[in-house]
N, C-alpha and C positions, 0 to 999 in steps of 0.2 A: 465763780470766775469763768469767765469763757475763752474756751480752748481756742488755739487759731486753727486757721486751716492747715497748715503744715502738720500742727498738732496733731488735729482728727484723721489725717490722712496717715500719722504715724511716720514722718518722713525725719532722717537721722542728720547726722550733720554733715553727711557732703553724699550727694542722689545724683544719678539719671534719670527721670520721672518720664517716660511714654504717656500718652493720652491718647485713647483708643475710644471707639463704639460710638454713639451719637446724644446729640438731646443737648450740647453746652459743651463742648469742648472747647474752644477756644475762649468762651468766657472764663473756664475754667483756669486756662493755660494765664490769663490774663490778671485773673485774683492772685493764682499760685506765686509766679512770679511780683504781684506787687508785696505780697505779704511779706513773700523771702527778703528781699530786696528793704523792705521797710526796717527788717530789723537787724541790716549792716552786713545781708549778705551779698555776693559775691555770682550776679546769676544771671545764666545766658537763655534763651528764648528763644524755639525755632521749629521749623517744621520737618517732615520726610516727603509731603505733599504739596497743596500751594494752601492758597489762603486769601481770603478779599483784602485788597491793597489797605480800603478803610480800618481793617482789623489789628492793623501794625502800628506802633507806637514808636516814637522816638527814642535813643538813638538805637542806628543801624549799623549794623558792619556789613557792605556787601562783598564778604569773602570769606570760604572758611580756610584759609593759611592760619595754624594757631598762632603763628607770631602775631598774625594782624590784629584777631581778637583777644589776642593777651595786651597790645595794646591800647585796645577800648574797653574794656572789662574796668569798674569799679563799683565797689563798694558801694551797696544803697539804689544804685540804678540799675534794671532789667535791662542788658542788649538783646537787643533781634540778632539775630546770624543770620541771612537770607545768602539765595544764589542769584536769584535775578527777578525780571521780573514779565509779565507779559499785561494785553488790557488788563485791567481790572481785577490782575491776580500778582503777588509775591510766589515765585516760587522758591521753595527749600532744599534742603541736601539732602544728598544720597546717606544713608543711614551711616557707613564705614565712615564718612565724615563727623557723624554726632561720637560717634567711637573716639574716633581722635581728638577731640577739642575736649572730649571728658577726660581721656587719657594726659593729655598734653597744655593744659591751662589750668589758671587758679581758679576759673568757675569753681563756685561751692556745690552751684546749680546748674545744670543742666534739664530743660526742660522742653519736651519736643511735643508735638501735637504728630502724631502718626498714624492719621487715619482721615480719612473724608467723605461724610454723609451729606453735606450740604442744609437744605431744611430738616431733615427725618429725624425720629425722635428714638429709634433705635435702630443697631445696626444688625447685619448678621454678613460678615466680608466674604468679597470675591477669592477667586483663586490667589488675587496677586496682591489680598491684603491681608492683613494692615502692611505700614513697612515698620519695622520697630529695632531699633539697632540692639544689638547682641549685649552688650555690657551694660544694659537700663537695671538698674539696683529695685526700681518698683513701677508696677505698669496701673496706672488708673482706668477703669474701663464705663464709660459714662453710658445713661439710658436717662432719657429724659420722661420724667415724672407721667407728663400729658399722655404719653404713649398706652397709660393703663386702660383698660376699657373701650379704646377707640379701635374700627376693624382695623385687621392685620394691614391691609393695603392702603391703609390712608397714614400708616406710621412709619413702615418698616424700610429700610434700606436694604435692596438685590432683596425683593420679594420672593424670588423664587427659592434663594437659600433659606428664608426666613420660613417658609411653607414647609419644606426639606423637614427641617427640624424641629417644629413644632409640628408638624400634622395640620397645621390649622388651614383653613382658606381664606382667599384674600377679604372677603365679607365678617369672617368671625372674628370677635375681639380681643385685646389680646387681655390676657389674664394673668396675675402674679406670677403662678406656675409655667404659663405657657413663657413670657417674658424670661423666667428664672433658665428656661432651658435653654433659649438664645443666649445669655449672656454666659450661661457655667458650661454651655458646650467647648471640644476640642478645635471643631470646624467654627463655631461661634463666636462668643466674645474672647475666650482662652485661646484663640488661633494665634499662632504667630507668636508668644510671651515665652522669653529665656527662663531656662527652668530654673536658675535660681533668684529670677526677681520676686518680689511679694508683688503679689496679687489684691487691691483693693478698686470695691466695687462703689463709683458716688453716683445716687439715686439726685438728678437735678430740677429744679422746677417746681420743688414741693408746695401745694398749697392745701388750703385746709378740705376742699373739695379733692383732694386723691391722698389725703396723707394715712388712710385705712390701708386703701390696696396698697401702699407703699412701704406702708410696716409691714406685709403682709409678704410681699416681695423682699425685703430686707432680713427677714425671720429665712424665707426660704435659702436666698441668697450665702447670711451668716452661715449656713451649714454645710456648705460644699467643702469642703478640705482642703482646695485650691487657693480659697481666698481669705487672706492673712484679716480682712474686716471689711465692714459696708457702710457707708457714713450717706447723711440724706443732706442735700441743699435746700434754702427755701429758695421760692422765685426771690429775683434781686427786683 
């Protein structure tokens, strides 16, 4: 029998789900919300960042008043919650807004994407990231599979944090270990997560050419204390 995603993520029956780090977050935010949604949940979609306008799926609410999306909110269908928009970008709420509409609506689901690397396949955040609202019940922190082996500088998001904390330089490649420290750092991929959310780590992009370093990475990963479990994607 195969688990769904919600399954594997370990996700209960009413979340705020963060989505942090890089490599498929928004594919991610995208499966999460269809799966929920497929099985008669109750589940809202949205960012703390922006987001490419093509990324956003129908329907919309653009407003977060919770009366407004309590009255687009049903059963079965994923709503986006956005705040507006500029070219070629959605932008999202201010996190104390994801607070409220989990607070103040029948979402089941709330799921936010709160973080932004753009192409890079992993992240290591600036001072002013991630944003991750306070009351998120579980934070998913993404690292895209490809990122193994390829030098630091052709993967990494704010290079220069990612150097910091690995030791590494922008030519050297990155490696389970060296990966494992971006992600389980306090400045790293743990930056910014309320202490009592669960922490789970999804390894995205798996194919059968990285799926060694990727156990390998997941073995290290499992171990940290921080993180409630590590679940692997394949490429879609």
């Amino acid at each position: 029998m195969t688990v769904s995603l919600p399954g594997r993520l370990g996700l209960r029956d009413r979340e705020l789900v963060s989505i942090v780090g890089a490599g498929g977050k928004t594919t991610l935010l995208g499966l999460l919300g269809n799966d929920l949604a497929a099985t008669g949940g109750r589940v809202v979609l949205t960012t703390t960042t922006r987001m490419a306008t093509n990324q956003i799926t129908e329907p919309v609410c653009w407003s977060d008043d919770p009366a407004r999306v309590e009255e687009q909110i049903r059963a079965g269908v994923a709503l986006f919650v956005l705040g507006g928009a500029v070219p070629g970008k959605v932008t999202g709420l201010v996190s104390e807004s994801v607070d409220v509409l989990f607070a103040e609506t029948s979402a089941d689901f709330v799921i936010v994407e709160a973080d932004g690397a753009g192409p890079w396949l992993i992240k290591a955040p600036d001072l002013h990231e991630p944003v991750i609202p306070k009351t998120s019940t579980s934070v998913v922190i993404v690292v895209g599979a490809g990122a193994l082996g390829r030098p630091l500088g052709e993967v990494a998001h704010r290079i220069g944090v990612a150097e910091a904390l690995t030791g590494l330089g922008a030519h050297d490649p990155v490696t389970p270990e060296s990966a494992a420290k971006i992600l389980t750092h306090d400045r790293g991929g743990l930056k910014g997560i309320p202490s009592r959310a669960r922490v789970v780590m999804a390894v995205s992009n798996v194919t059968p050419d990285n799926e060694v370093a990727v156990a390998e990475l997941a073995e290290i990963l499992d171990r940290s204390p921080r993180v409630d479990r590590c679940v692997t994607i394949p490429r879609l």
